[in-house]
C-alpha positions in Angstrom: -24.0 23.2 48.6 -25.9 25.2 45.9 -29.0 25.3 44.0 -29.7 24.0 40.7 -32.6 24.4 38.1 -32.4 21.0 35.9 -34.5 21.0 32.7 -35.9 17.7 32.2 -37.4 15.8 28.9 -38.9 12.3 29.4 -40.2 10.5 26.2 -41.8 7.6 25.3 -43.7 7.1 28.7 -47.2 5.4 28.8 -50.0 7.3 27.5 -52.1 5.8 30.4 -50.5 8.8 32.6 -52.9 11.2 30.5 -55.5 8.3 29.8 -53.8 8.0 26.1 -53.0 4.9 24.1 -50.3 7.0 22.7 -46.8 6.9 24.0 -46.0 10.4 25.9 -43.6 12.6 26.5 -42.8 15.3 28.7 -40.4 18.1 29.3 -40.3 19.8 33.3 -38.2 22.0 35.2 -37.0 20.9 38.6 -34.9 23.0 41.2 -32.5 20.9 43.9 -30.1 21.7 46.3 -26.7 20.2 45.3 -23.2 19.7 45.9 -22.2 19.6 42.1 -24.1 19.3 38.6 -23.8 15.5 39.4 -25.3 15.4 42.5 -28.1 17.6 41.2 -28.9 15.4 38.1 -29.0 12.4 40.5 -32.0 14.2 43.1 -33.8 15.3 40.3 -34.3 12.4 38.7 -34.8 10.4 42.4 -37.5 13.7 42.7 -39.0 12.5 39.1 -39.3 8.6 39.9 -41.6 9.6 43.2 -43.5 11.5 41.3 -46.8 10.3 41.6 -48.2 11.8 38.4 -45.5 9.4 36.7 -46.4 6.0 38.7 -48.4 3.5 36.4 -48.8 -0.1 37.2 -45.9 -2.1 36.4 -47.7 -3.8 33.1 -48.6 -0.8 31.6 -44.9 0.3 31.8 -42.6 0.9 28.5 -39.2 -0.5 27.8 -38.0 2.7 25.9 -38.6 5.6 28.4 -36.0 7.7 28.8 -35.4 10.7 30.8 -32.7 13.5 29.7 -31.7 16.3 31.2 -31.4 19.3 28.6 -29.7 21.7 30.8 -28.6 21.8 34.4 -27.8 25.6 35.6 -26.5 27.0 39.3 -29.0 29.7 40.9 -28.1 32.5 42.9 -29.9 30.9 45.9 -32.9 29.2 46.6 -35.7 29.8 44.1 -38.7 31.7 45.5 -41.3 29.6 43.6 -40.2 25.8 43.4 -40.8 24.6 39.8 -43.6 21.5 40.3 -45.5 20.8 36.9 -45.2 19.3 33.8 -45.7 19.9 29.8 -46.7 17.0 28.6 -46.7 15.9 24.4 -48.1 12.7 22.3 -44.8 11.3 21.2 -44.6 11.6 17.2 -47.2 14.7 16.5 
């Protein structure tokens, strides 16, 4: 087992998260304990999808989202200060 920091860009998510008409997108950095680069993608993105700043109601939801993970990278150890926030973008400006 290892840690991994995952970069993380979601696009094309509900404005409504941010109280936008415009669709969203998002880029975030998330650190999870691992067996493998695989395994690591996987938690993040089960960390992402119980993420309550990323829960709308299910009609407000958009077919296109998608989530991609930029880079994926092995730490030392366990960070000292676990990565939590987002930085968030109107898709198309």
């Amino acid at each position: 087992m290892g840690w991994y920091s995952c970069v993380i860009h979601g696009e094309n998510f509900p404005g409504v998260i941010l109280g936008r008409k415009e669709k969203i997108g998002f880029y975030a950095t998330r650190a999870v304990e691992a067996d493998s680069v695989e395994d690591a993608e996987a938690k993040a993105l089960e960390e992402l999808q119980q993420e309550p700043k990323l829960a709308v109601d299910e009609e407000e939801l958009t077919e296109d989202a998608q989530v991609y993970f930029e880079q994926i990278t092995q730490l030392p150890g366990r960070p000292k200060d676990m990565p939590t926030g987002f930085t968030w973008y109107v898709v198309g400006t």
